[in-house]
Each structure stands twice: as C-alpha cells, then as structure tokens.
C-alpha positions as CSV (number, residue, x, y, z in Angstrom):
1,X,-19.5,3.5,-11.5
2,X,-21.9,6.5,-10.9
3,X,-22.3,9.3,-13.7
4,X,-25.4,11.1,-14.7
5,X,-26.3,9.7,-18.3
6,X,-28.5,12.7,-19.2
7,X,-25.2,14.7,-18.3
8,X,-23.4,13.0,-20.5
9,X,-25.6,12.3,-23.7
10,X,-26.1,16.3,-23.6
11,X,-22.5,16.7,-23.7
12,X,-22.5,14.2,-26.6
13,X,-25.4,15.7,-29.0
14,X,-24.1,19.7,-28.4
15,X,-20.3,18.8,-29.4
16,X,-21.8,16.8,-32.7
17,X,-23.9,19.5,-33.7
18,X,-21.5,20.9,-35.6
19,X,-20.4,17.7,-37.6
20,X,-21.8,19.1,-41.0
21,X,-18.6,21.3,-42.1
22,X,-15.5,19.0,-39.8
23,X,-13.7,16.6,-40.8
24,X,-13.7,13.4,-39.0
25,X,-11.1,11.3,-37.8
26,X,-10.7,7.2,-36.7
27,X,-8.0,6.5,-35.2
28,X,-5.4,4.3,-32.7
29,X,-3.1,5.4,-29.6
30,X,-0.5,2.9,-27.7
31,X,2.2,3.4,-25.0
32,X,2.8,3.7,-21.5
33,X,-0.7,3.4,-19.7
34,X,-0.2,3.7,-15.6
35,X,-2.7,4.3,-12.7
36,X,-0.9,6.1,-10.3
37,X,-1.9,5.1,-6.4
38,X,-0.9,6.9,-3.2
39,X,-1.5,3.6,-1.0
40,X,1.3,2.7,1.3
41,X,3.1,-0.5,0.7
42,X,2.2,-0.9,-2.6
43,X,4.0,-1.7,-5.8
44,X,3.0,-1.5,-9.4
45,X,4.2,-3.0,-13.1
46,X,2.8,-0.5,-15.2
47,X,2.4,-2.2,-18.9
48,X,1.3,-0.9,-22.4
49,X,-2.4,0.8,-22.7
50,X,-4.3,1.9,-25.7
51,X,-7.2,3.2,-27.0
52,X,-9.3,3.4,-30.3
53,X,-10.8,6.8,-31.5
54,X,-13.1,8.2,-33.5
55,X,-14.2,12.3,-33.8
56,X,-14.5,14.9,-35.8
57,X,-12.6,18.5,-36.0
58,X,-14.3,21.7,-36.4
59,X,-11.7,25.0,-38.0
60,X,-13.0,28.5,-37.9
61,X,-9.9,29.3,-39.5
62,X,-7.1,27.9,-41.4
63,X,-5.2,27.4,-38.6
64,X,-7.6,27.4,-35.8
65,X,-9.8,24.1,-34.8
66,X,-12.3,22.2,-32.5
67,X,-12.4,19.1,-31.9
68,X,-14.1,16.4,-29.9
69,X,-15.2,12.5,-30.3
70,X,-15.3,9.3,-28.4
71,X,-12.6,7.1,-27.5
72,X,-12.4,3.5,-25.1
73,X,-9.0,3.2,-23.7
74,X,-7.8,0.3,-22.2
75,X,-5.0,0.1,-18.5
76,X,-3.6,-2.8,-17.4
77,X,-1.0,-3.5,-14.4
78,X,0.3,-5.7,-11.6
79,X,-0.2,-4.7,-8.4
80,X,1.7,-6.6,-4.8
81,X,3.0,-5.8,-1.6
82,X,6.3,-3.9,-1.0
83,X,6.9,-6.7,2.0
84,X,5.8,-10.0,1.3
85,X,5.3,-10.3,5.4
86,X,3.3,-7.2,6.0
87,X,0.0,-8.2,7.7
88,X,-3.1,-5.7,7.2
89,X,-5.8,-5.2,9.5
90,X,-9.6,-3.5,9.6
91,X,-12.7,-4.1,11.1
92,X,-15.3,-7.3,10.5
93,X,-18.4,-8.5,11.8
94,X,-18.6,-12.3,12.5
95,X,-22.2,-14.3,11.5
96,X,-23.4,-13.7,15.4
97,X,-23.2,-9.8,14.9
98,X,-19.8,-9.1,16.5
99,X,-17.1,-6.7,15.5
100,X,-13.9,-7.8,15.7
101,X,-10.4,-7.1,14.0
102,X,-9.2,-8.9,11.1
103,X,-6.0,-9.3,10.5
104,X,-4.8,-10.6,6.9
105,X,-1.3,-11.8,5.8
106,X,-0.5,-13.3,2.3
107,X,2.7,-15.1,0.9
108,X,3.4,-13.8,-2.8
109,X,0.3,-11.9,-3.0
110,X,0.0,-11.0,-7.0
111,X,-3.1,-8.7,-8.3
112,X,-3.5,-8.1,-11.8
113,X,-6.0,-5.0,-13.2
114,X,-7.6,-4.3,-16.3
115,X,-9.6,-1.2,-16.2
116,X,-11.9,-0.1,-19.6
117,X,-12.9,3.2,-20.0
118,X,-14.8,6.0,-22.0
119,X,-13.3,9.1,-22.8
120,X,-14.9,12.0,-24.3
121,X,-12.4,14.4,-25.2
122,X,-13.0,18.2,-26.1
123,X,-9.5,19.9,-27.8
124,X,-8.7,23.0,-29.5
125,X,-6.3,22.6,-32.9
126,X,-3.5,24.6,-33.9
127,X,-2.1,23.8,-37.0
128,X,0.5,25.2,-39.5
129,X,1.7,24.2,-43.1
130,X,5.3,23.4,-43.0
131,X,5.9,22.4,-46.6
132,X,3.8,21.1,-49.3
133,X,1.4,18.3,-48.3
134,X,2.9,18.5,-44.5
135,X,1.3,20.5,-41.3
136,X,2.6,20.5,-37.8
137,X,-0.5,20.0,-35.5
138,X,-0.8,20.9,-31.4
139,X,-3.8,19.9,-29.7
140,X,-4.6,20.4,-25.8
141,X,-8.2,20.0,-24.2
142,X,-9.6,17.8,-21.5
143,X,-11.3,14.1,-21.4
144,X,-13.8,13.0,-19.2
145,X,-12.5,9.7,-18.2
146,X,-15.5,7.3,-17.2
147,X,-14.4,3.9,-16.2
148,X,-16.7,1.1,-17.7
149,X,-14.6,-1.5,-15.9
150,X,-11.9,-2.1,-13.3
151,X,-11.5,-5.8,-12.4
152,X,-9.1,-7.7,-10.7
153,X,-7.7,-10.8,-10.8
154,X,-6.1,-12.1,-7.6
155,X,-3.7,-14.7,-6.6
156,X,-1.7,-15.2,-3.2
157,X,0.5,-18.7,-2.4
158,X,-1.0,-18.6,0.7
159,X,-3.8,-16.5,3.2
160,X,-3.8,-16.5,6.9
161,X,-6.8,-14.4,8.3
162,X,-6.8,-13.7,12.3
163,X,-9.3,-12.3,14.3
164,X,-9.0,-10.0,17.3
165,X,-12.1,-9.5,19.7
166,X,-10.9,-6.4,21.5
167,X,-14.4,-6.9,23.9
168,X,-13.1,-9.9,25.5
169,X,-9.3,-9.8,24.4
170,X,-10.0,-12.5,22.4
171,X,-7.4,-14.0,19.5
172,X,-8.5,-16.7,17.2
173,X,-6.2,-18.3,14.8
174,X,-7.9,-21.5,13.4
175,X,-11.5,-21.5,12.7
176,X,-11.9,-22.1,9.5
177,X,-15.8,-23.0,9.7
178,X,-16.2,-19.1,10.6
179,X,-13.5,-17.7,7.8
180,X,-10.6,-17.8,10.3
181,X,-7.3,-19.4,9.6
182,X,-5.3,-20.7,6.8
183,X,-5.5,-21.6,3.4
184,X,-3.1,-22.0,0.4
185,X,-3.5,-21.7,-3.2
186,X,-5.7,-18.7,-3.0
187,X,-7.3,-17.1,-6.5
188,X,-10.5,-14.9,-6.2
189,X,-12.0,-12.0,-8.2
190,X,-13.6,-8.4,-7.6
191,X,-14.1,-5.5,-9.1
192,X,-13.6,-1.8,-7.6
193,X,-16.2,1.0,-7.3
194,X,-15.2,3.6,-9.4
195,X,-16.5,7.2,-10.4
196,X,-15.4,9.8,-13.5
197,X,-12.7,11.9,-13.4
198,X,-11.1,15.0,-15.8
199,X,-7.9,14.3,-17.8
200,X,-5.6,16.9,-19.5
201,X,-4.5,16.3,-22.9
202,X,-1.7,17.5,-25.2
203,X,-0.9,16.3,-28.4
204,X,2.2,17.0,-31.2
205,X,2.6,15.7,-34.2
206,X,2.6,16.3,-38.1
207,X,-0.5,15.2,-40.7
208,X,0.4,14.3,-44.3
209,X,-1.9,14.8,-47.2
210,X,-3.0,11.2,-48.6
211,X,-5.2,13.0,-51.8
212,X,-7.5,15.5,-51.4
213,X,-9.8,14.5,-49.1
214,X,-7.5,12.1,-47.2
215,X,-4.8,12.5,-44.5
216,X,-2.7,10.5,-42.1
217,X,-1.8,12.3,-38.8
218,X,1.2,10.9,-36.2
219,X,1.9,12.1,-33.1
220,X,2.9,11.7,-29.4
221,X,0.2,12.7,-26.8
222,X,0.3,13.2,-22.7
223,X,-2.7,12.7,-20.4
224,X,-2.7,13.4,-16.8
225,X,-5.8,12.6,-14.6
226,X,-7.1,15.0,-11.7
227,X,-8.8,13.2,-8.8
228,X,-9.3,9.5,-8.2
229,X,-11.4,6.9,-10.4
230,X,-12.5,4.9,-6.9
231,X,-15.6,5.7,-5.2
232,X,-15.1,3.7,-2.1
233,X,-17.6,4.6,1.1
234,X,-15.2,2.2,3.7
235,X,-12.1,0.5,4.4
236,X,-12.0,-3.2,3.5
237,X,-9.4,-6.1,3.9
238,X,-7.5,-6.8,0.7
239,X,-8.6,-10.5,0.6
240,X,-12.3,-10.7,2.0
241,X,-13.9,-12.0,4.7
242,X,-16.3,-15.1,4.5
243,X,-17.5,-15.6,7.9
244,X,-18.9,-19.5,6.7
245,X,-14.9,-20.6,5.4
246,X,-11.8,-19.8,5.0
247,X,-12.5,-20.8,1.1
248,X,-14.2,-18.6,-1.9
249,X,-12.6,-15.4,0.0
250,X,-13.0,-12.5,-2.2
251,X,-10.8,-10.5,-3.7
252,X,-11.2,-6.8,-2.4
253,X,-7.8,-5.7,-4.2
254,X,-5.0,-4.1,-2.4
255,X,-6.6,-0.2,-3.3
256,X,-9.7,-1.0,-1.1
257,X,-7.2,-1.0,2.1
258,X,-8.2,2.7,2.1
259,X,-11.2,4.7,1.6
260,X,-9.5,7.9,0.2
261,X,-7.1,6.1,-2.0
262,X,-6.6,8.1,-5.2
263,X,-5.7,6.4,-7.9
264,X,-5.4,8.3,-10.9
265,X,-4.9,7.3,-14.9
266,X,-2.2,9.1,-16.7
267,X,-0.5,7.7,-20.1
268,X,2.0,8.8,-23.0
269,X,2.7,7.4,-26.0
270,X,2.2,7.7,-30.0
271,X,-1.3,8.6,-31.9
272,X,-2.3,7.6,-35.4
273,X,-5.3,8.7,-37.1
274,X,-6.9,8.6,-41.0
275,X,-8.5,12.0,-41.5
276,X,-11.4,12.3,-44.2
277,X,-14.1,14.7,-45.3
C-alpha cells in the first residue's frame, strides 16, 4: 500500500473546515461488492460487501449541497481457475543462484479475498421537497479508494511444481528438498501489494423528516473504480516457490500471475443513513 499521508490528512482537514453550519450523517451501505480482474483463466464468486459511514453535508442553497466524510468498506470473493488442469509458468532462482522455469499445476485450487478499505468521498447534493416531510436526494462525486488490506486465503487439493533449466535443458520433477515436486493438502496465506485508486459515485434516494433536527435517508448507490488497486513490480507463480521444500509454499494468489493485472472495485446496492444537526 503506498499513499502519501500528508496528501491525504490535507484532503481531510480542508473538506472539514466547513463542519460548523452541515449537517452530519452516520450511516450503513450493503450489496453487491465485486473486484473486477482482467487475468486470463480466472474465475470469480463475487459476494455481498459493505461499508460504514460517517460525514457531514454542506448546502449553499436549499437545494444545493456538499458533502464529504470517511467511510471503510469491506470486498470479499472466491477466486479459481477456469481449468482445473491449466499449469502456469514464470521464472525462479534456485538456492545456488540459478534461473530456471517454474512450472505450477494445482488440483481444485480455491482462493478466498477479503480486501478493507478507506474511502474518502467528496459529492455534490441535489435535493427537492416532494411532499411534506419527504425530499428526493441525487448525489454524484468521487472516492478515493485506499486499500488497508487485501489478504488471501488459499487452498489447492494438491500442488505439483516443475522446474525447467533452459541452460542445460534440464527438467526436474521430484526434488522436494529444493521446493520441487508434489505435495497434497496445500493451504498457505499472502497478501497483495496494492496502491489507491478513484471511484465514481452516484447515489438516489428519498430522506424523511424524523423531528426537527432528525432525518432518515434510503437509497441505492453505484461505484465504479478507475485503475487497478495492485501495485505489483513482477510476475510471480500463484503458489510460491520455497527452494528448501516443497512444504510452507506461499500463497502468491492467482492476480500476482501478471504484473499489469488490473483489478478494479466496483459495487451497488442500498444506503441508509440517520441525519442530525
């Protein structure tokens, strides 16, 4: 994760400046939470995300608003291979210092990711009364999306590693005191590099006067991501190379098979907030 923090707590203290005259807003979002990936032979169960919010909104008019806060959103899916047979290859050095080509196939190869972010959203708030008590609301802005987090848990019934020594047309298959060969039952855990990214973000809904001072809002929002969240420098094989065993591999993940992956968050769903002065 790489972000300039002076960046960011400057961003922070300008768009609270203003909290004197806004009302302020807590709040929850749930739905459909997915991080889209353009790596080949890949397949992902997207599952339910959500965040928690807090902010404040700032009108120079009656209808007209700005708005900004802090939120920490939450993605998880499953990640596996297309084709359970597909063998994957990149480049290793053994303990002596020498290159050679490793070649990695898993049976039922299962990775499961839970990424935690930070979003700092800025938005501008169009509202209109619709009846007594009842306004329709429209928001769109942008996030920054700064990923705290994105681990991955990985599991595979078995992991065959091979190693190619194009120098001497060398191929060795069972080796296992220098990391080549066989072994079942594999589990192992990682964590990808990852870097911020903008989001664009829409939001409809209605708020409902609870009192004077009091109001509940509903609403469905969109996000959409520009960029990638990984901040990789190299290729790497899915399921790591330890050139002592064949055991305690590590778990790479399946996005680390290529430097320029972009994987990219983007989620829809339902928004409630409690609005107060």
């Amino acid at each position: 994760m790489k972000f300039n923090r002076k960046h960011i707590l400057g961003i922070i203290l300008a768009l609270f400046s203003t909290i004197a005259n806004a009302q302020f807003y807590v709040g929850v979002q749930t739905g459909a939470a997915s991080l889209e990936s353009n790596v080949a032979g890949t397949v992902a169960e997207t599952k339910m995300g959500g965040a928690v919010k807090a902010g404040y909104i700032y009108s120079f008019t009656k209808n007209i608003g700005i708005g900004s806060g802090l939120e920490f959103s939450q993605y998880k899916q499953n990640v596996s291979l297309v084709s359970s047979s597909t063998t994957l290859t990149n480049y290793e050095v053994d303990a002596s210092g020498s290159a050679f080509i490793y070649s990695v196939t898993t049976s039922n190869y299962k990775e499961k990711q839970t990424l935690q972010a930070l979003q700092i959203p800025l938005f501008l708030q169009f509202k209109m009364n619709i009846n007594k008590g009842i306004d329709f609301n429209f928001r769109g802005g942008v996030k920054y999306f700064l990923p705290v987090s994105y681990k991955i848990k990985a599991t595979a019934e078995n992991v065959n590693g091979s190693a190619y020594y194009p120098d001497f047309n060398l191929t060795i298959n069972d080796l296992p005191e220098y990391g080549i060969g066989q072994g079942s039952s594999y589990s192992g855990s990682g964590e990808y590099e990852t870097k911020g990214i903008f989001m664009s973000s829409f939001e409809f809904g209605f708020t409902f006067d609870i009192g004077k001072k009091n109001a509940l809002y509903a609403a469905m929002f969109l996000e959409n991501g520009y960029g990638t969240i990984l901040d990789q420098n190299k290729n790497q094989s899915y399921v790591g190379y330890n050139p002592a065993s064949t055991a305690d591999r590590k778990a790479n993940g399946l996005y680390s098979t290529e430097q320029n992956a972009k994987i990219t968050p983007a989620a829809f769903g339902l928004t409630l907030e409690w609005n107060f002065k």
